[in-house]
N, CA, C and O atoms as a GROMACS GRO file, in nm:
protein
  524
    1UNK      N    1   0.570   0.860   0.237
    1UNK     CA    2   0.648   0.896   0.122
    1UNK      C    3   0.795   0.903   0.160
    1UNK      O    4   0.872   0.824   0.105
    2UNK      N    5   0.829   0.967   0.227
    2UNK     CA    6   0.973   0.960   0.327
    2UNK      C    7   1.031   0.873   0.326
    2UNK      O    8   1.132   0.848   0.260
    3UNK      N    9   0.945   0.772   0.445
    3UNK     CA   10   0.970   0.632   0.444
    3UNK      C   11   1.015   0.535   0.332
    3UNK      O   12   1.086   0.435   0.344
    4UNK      N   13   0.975   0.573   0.253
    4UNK     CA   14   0.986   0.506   0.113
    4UNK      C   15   1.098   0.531   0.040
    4UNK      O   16   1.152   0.449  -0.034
    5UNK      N   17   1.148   0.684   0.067
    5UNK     CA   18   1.242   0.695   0.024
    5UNK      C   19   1.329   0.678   0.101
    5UNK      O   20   1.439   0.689   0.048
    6UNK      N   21   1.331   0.644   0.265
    6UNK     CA   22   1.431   0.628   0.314
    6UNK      C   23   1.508   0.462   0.296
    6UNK      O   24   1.617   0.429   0.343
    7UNK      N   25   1.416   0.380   0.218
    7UNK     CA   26   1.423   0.235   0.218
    7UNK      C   27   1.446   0.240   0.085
    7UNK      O   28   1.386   0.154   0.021
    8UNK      N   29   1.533   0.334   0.010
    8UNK     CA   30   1.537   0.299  -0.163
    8UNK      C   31   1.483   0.313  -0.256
    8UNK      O   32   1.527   0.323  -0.370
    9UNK      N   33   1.313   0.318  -0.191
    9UNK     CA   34   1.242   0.280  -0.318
    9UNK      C   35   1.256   0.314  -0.468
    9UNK      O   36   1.249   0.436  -0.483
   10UNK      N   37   1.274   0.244  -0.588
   10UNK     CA   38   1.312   0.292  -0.687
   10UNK      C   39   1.184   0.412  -0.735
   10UNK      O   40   1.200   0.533  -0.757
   11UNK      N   41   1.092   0.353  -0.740
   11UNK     CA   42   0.964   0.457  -0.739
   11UNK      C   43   0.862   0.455  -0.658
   11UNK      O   44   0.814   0.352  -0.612
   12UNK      N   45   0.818   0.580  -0.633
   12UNK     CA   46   0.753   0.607  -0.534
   12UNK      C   47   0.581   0.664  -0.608
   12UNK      O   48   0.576   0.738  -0.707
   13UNK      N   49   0.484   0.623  -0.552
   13UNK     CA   50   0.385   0.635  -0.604
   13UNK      C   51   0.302   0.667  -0.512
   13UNK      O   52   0.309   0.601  -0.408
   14UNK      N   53   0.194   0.780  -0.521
   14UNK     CA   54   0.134   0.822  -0.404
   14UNK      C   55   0.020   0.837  -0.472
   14UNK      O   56   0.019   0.864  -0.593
   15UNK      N   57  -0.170   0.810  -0.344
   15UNK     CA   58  -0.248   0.813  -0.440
   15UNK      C   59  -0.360   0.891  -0.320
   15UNK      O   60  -0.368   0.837  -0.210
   16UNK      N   61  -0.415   0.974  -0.338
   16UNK     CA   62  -0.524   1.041  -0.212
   16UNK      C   63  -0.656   1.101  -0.311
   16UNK      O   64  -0.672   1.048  -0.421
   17UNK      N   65  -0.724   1.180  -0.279
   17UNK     CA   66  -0.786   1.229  -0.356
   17UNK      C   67  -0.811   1.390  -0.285
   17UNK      O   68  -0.898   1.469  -0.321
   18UNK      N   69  -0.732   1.408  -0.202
   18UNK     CA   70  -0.749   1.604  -0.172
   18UNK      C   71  -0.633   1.668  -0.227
   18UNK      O   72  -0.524   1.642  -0.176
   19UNK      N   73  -0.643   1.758  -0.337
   19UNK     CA   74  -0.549   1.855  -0.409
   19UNK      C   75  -0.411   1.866  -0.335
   19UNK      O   76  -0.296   1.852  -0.376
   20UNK      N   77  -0.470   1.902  -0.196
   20UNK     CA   78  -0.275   1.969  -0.094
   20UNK      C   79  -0.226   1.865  -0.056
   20UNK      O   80  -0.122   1.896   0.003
   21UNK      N   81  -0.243   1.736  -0.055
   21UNK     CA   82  -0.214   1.629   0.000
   21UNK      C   83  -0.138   1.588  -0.123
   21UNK      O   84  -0.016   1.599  -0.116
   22UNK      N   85  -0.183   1.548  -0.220
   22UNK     CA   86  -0.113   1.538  -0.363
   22UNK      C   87  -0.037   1.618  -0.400
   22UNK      O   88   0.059   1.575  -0.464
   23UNK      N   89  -0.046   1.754  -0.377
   23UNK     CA   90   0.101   1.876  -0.433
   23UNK      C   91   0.219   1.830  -0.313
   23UNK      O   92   0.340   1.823  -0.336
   24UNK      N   93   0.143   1.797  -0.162
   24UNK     CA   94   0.260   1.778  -0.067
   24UNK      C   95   0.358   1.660  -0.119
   24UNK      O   96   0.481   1.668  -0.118
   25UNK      N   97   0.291   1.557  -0.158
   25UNK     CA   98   0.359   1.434  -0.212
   25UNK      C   99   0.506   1.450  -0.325
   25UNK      O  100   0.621   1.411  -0.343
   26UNK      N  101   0.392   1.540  -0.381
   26UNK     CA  102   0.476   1.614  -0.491
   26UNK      C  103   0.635   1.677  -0.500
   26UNK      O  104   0.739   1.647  -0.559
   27UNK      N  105   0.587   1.788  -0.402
   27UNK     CA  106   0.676   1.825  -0.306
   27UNK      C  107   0.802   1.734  -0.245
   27UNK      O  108   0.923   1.758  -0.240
   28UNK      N  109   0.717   1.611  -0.198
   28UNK     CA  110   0.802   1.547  -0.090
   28UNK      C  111   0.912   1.441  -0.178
   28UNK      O  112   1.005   1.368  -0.144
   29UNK      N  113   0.859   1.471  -0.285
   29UNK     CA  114   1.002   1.383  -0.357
   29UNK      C  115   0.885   1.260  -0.446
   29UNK      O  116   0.952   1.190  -0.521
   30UNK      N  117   0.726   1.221  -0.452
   30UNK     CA  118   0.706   1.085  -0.472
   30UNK      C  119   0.703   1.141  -0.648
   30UNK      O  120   0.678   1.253  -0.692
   31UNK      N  121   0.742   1.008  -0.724
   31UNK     CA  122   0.770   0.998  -0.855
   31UNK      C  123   0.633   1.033  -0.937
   31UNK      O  124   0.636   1.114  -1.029
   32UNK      N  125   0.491   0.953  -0.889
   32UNK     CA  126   0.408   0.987  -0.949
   32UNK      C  127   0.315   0.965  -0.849
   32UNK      O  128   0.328   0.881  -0.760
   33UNK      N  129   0.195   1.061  -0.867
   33UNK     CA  130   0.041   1.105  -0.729
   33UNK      C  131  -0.048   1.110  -0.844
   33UNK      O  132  -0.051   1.174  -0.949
   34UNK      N  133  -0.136   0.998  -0.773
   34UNK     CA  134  -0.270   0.988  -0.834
   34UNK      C  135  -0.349   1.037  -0.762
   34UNK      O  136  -0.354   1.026  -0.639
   35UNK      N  137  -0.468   1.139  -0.881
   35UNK     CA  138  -0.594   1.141  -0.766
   35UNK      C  139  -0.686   1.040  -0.814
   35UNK      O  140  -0.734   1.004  -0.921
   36UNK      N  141  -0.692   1.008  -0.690
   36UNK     CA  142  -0.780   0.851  -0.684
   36UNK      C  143  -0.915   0.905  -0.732
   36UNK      O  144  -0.981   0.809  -0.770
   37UNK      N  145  -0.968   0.993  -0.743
   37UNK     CA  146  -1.121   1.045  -0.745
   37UNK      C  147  -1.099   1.069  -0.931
   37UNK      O  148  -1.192   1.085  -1.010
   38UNK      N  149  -0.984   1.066  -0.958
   38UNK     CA  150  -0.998   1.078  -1.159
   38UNK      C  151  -0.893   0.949  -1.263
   38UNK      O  152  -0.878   0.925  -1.382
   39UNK      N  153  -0.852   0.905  -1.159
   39UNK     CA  154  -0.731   0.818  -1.264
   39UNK      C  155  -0.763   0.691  -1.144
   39UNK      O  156  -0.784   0.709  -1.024
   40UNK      N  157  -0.758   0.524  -1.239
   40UNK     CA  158  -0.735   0.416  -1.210
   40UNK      C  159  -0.609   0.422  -1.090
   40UNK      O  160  -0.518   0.499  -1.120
   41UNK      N  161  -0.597   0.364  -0.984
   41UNK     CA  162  -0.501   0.311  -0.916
   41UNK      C  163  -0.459   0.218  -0.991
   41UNK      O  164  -0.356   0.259  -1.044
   42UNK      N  165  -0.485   0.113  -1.025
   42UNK     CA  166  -0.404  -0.022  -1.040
   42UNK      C  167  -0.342   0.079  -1.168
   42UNK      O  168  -0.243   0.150  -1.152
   43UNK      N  169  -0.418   0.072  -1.294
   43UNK     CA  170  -0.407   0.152  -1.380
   43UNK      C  171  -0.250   0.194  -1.374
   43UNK      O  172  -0.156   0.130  -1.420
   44UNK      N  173  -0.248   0.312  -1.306
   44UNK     CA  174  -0.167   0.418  -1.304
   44UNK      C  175  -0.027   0.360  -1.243
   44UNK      O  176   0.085   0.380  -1.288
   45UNK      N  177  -0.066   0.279  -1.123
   45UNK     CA  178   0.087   0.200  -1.072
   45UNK      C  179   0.130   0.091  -1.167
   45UNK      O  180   0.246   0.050  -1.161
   46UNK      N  181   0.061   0.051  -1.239
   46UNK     CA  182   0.144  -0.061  -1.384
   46UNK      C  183   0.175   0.020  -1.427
   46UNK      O  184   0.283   0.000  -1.482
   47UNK      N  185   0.122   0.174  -1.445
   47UNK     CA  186   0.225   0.204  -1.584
   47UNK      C  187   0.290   0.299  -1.517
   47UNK      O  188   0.267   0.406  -1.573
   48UNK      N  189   0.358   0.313  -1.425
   48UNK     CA  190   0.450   0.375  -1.364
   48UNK      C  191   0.552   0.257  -1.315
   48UNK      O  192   0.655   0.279  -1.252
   49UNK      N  193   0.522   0.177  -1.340
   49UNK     CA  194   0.593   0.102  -1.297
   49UNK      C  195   0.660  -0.069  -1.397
   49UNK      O  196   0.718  -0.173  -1.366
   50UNK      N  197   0.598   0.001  -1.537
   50UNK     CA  198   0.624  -0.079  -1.616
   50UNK      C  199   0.616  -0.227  -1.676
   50UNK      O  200   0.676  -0.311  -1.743
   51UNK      N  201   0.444  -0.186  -1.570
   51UNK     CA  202   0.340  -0.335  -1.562
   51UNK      C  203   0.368  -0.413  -1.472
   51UNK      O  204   0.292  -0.510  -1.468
   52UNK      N  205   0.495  -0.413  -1.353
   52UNK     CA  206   0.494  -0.453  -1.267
   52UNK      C  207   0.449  -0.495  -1.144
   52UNK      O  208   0.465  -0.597  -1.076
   53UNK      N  209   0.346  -0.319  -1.126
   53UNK     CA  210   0.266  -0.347  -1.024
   53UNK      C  211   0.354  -0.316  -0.884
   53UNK      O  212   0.468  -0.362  -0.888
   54UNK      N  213   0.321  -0.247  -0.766
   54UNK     CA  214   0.353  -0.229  -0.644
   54UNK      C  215   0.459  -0.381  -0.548
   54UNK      O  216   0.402  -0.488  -0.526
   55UNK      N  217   0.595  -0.360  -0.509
   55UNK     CA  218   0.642  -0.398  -0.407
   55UNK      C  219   0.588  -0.406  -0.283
   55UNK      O  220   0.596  -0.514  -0.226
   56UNK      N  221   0.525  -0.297  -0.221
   56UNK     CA  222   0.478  -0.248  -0.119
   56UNK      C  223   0.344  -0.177  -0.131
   56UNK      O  224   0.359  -0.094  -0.220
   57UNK      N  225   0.215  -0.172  -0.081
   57UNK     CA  226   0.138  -0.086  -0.078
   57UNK      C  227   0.099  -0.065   0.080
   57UNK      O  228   0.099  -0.144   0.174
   58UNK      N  229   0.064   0.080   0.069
   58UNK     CA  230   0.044   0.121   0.238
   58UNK      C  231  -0.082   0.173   0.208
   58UNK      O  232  -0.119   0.271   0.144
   59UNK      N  233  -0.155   0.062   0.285
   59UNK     CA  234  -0.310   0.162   0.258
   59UNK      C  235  -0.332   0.209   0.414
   59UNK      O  236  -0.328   0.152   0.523
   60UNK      N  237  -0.360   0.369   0.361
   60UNK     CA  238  -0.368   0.446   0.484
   60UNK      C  239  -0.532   0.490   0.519
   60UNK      O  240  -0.567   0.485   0.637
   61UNK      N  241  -0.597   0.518   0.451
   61UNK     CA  242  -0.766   0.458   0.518
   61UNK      C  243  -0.781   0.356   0.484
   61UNK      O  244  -0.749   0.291   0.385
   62UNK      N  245  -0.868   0.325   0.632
   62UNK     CA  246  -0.934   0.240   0.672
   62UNK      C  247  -1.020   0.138   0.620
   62UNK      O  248  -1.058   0.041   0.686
   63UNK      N  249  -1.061   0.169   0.462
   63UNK     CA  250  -1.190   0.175   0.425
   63UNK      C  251  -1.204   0.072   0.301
   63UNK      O  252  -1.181   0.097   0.183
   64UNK      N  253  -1.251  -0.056   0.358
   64UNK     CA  254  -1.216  -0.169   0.250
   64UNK      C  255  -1.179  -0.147   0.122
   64UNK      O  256  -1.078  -0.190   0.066
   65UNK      N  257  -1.290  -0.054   0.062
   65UNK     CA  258  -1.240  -0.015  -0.104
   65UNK      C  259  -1.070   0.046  -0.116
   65UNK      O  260  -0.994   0.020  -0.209
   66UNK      N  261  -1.053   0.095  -0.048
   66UNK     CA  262  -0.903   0.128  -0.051
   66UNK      C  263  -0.836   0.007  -0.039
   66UNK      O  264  -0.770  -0.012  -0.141
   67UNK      N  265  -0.821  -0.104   0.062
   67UNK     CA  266  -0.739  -0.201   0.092
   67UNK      C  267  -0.779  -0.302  -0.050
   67UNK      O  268  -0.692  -0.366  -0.109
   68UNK      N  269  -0.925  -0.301  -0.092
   68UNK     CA  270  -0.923  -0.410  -0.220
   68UNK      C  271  -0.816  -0.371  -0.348
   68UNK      O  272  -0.744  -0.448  -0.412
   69UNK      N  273  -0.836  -0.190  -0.367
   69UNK     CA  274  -0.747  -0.147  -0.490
   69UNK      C  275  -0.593  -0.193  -0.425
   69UNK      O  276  -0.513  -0.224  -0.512
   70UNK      N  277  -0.559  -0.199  -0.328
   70UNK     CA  278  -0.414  -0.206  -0.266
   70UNK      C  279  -0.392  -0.360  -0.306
   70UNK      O  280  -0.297  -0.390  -0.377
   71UNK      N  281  -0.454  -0.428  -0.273
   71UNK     CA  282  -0.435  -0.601  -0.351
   71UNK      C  283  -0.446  -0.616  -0.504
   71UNK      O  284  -0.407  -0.721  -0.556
   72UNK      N  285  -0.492  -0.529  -0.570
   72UNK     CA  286  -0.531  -0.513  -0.675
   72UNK      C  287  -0.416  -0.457  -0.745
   72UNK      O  288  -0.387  -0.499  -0.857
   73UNK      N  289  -0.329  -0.336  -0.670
   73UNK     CA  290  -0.237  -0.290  -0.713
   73UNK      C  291  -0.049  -0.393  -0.695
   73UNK      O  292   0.042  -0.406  -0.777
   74UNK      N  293  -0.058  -0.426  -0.605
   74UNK     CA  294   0.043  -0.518  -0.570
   74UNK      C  295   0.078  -0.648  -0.636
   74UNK      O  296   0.015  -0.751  -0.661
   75UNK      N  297   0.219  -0.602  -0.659
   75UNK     CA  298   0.295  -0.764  -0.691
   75UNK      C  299   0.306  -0.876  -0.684
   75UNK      O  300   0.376  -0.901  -0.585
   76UNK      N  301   0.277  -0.965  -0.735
   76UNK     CA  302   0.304  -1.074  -0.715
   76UNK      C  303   0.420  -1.131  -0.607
   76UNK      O  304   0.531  -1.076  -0.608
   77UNK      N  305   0.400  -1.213  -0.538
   77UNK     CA  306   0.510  -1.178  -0.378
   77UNK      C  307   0.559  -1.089  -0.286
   77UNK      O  308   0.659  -1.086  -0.215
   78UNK      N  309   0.452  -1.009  -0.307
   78UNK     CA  310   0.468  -0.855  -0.218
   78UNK      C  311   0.345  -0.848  -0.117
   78UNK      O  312   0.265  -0.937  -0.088
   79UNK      N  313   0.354  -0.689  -0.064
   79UNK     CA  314   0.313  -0.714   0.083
   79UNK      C  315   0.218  -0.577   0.059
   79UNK      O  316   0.250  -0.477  -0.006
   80UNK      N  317   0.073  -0.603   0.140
   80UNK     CA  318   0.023  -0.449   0.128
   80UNK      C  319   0.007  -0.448   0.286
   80UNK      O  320  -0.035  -0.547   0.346
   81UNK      N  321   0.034  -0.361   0.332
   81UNK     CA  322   0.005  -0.308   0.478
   81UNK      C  323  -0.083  -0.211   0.521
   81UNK      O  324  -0.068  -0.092   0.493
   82UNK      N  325  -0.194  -0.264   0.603
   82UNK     CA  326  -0.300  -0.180   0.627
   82UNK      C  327  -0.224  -0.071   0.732
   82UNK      O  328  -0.162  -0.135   0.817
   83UNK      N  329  -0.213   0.046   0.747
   83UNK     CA  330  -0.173   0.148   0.842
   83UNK      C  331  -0.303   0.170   0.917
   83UNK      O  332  -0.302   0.124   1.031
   84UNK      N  333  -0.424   0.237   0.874
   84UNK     CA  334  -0.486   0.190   1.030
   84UNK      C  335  -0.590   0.107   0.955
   84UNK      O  336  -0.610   0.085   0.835
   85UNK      N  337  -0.661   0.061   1.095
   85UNK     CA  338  -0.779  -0.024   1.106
   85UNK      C  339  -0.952   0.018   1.002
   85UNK      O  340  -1.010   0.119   0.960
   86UNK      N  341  -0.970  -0.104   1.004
   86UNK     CA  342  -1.111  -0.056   0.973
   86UNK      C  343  -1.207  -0.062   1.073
   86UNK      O  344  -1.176  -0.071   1.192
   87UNK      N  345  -1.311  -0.056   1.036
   87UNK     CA  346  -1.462  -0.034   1.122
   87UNK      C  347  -1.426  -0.151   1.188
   87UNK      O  348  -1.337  -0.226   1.148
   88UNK      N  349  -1.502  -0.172   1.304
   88UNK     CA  350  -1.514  -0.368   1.351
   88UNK      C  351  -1.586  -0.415   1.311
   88UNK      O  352  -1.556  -0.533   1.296
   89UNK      N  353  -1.671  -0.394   1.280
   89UNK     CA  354  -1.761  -0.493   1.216
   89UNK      C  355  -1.751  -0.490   1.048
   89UNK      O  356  -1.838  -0.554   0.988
   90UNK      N  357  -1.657  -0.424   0.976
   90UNK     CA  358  -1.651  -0.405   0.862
   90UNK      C  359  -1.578  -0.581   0.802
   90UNK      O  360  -1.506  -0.634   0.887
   91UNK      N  361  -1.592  -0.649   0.691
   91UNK     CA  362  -1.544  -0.715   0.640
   91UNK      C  363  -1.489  -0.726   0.520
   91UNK      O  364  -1.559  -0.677   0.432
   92UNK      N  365  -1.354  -0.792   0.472
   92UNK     CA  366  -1.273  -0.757   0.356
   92UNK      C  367  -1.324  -0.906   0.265
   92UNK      O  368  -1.284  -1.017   0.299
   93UNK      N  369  -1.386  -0.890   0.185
   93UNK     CA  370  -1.401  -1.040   0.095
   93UNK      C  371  -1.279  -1.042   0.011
   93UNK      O  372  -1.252  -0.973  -0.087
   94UNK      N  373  -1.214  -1.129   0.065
   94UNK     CA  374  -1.108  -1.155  -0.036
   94UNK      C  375  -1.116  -1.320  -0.191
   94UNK      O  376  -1.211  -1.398  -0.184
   95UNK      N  377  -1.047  -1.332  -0.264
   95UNK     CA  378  -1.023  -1.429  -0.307
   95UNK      C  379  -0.902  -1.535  -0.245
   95UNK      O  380  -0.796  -1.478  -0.221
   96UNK      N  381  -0.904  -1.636  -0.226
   96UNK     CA  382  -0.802  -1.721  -0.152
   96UNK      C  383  -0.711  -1.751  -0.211
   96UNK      O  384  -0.597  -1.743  -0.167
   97UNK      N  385  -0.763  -1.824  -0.408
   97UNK     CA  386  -0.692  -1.822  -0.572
   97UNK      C  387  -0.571  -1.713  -0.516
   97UNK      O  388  -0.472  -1.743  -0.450
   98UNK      N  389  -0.615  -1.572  -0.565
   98UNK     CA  390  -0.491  -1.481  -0.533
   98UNK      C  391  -0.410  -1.488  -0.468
   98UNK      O  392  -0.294  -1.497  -0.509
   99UNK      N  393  -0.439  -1.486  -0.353
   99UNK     CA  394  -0.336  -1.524  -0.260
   99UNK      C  395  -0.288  -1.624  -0.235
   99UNK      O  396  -0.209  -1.610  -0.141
  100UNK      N  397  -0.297  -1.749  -0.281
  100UNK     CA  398  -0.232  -1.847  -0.324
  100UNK      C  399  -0.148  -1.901  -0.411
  100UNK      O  400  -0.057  -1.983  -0.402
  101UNK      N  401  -0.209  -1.823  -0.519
  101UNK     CA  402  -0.108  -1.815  -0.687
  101UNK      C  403   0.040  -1.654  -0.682
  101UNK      O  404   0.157  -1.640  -0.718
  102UNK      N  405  -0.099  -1.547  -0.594
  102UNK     CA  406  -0.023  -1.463  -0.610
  102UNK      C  407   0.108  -1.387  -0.519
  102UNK      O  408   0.188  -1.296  -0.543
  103UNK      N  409   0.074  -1.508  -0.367
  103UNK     CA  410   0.191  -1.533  -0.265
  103UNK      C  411   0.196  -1.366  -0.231
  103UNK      O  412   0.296  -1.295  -0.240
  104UNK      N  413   0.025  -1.314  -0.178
  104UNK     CA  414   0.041  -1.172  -0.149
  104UNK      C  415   0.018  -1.190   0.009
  104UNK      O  416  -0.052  -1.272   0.067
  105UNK      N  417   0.106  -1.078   0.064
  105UNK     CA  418   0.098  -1.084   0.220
  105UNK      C  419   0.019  -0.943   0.266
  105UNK      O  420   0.046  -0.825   0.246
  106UNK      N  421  -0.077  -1.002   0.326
  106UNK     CA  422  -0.175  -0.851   0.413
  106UNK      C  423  -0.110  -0.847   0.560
  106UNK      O  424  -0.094  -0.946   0.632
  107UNK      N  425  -0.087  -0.756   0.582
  107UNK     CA  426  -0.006  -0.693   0.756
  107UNK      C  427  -0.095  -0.594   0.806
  107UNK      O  428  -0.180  -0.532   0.743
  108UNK      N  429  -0.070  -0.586   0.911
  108UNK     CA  430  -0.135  -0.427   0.966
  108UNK      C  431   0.016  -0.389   0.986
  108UNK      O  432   0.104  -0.475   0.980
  109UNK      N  433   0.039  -0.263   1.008
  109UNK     CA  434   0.132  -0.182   1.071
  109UNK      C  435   0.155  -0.145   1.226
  109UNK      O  436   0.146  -0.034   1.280
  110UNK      N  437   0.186  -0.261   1.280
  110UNK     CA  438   0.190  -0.310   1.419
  110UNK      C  439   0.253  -0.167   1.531
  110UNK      O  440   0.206  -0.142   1.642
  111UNK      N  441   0.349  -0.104   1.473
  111UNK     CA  442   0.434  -0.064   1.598
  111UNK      C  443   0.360   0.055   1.618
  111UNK      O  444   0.432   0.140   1.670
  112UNK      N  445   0.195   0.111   1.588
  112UNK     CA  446   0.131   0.193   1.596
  112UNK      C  447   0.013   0.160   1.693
  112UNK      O  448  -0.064   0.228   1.760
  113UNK      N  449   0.034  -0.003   1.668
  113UNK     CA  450  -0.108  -0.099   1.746
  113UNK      C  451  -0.073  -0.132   1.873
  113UNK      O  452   0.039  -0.150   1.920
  114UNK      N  453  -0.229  -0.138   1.947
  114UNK     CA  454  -0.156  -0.160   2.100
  114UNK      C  455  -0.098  -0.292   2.131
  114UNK      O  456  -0.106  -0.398   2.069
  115UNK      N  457  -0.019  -0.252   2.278
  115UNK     CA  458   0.086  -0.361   2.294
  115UNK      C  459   0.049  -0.475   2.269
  115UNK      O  460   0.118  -0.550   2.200
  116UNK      N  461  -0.106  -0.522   2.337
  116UNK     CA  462  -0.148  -0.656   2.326
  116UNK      C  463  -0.203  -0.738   2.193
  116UNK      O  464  -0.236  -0.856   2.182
  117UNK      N  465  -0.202  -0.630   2.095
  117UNK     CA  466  -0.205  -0.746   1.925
  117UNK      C  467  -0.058  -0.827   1.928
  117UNK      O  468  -0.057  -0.931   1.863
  118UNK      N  469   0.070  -0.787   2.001
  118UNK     CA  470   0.145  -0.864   1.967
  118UNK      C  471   0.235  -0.858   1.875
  118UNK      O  472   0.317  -0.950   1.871
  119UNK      N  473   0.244  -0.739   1.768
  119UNK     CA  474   0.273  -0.693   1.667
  119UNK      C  475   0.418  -0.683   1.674
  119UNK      O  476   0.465  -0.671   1.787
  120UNK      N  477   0.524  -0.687   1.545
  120UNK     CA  478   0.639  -0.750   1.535
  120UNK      C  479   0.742  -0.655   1.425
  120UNK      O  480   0.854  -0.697   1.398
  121UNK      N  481   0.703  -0.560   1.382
  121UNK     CA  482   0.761  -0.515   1.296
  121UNK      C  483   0.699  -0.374   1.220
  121UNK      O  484   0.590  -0.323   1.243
  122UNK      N  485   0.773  -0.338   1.148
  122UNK     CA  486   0.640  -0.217   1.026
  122UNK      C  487   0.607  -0.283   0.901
  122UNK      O  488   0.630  -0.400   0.870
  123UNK      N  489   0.540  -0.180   0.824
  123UNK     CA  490   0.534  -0.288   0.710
  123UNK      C  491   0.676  -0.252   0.618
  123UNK      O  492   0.741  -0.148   0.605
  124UNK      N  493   0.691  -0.399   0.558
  124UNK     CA  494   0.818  -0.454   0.518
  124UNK      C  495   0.745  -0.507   0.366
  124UNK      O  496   0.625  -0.534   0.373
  125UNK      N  497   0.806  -0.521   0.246
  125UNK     CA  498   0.750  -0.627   0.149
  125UNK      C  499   0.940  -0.716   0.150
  125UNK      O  500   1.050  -0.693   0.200
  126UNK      N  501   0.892  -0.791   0.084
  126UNK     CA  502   0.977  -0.920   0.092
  126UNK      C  503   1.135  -0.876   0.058
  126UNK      O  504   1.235  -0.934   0.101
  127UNK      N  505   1.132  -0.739  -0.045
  127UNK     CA  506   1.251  -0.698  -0.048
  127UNK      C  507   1.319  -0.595  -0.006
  127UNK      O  508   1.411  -0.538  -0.064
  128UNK      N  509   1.257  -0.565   0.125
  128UNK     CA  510   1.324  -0.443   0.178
  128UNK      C  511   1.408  -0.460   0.271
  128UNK      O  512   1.428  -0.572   0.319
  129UNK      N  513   1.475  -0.343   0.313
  129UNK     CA  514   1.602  -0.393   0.362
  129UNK      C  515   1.591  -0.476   0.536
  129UNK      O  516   1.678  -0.537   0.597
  130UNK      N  517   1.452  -0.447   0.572
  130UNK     CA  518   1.451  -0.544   0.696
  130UNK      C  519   1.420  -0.701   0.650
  130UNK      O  520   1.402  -0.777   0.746
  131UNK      N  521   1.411  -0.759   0.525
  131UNK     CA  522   1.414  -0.876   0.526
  131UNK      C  523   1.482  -0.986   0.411
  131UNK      O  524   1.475  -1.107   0.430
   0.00000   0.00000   0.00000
């Protein structure tokens, strides 16, 4: 949330589903906190955002259903960044259409990952100020 605001963001949108985690958000400055366990994600970030849909999404578990709503929620030419990993043997079925029409970029959040992935940056979407 910080982060987000330390990069501009015009709105900030936060989504968890434990009560203190959502008042902290609250707290911390984000514009609008969903609890994911009663209100739509995609839902709720179009209309906070005026059908636009997410610049950036940071999905912070692991847990495919989270990373599918995060593609689901995101912009057209924007970037969702997994912060951590999933299971290993877990798999993400994606559509290829989308990401082809919809020019969406999946990242991990490298400068957390060990040295040898190779990793190059944090997550960034196309218009933030590192690119």
């Amino acid at each position: 949330m910080l982060v987000a605001r330390h990069y501009v963001a015009a709105t900030v949108v936060a989504m968890d589903r434990v009560p203190y985690r959502l008042n902290k958000v609250r707290e911390l400055g984000a514009d609008v906190a969903i609890d994911a366990l009663a209100e739509s994600a995609v839902d709720s970030v179009a209309d906070a955002t005026g059908g636009k849909k997410a610049n950036l999404v940071v999905v912070s578990p692991g847990s495919i259903a989270a990373i599918q709503t995060g593609l689901e929620a995101v912009a057209t030419g924007e970037t969702v960044c997994l912060f951590t990993p999933s299971g290993e043997n877990e798999r993400l079925p994606i559509c290829p259409h989308d990401f082809w029409f919809r020019h969406i970029t999946l990242r991990p959040a490298t400068p957390a990952a060990p040295r040898h992935t190779g990793g190059n940056g944090p997550c960034q979407s196309g218009r933030g100020k590192g690119r």
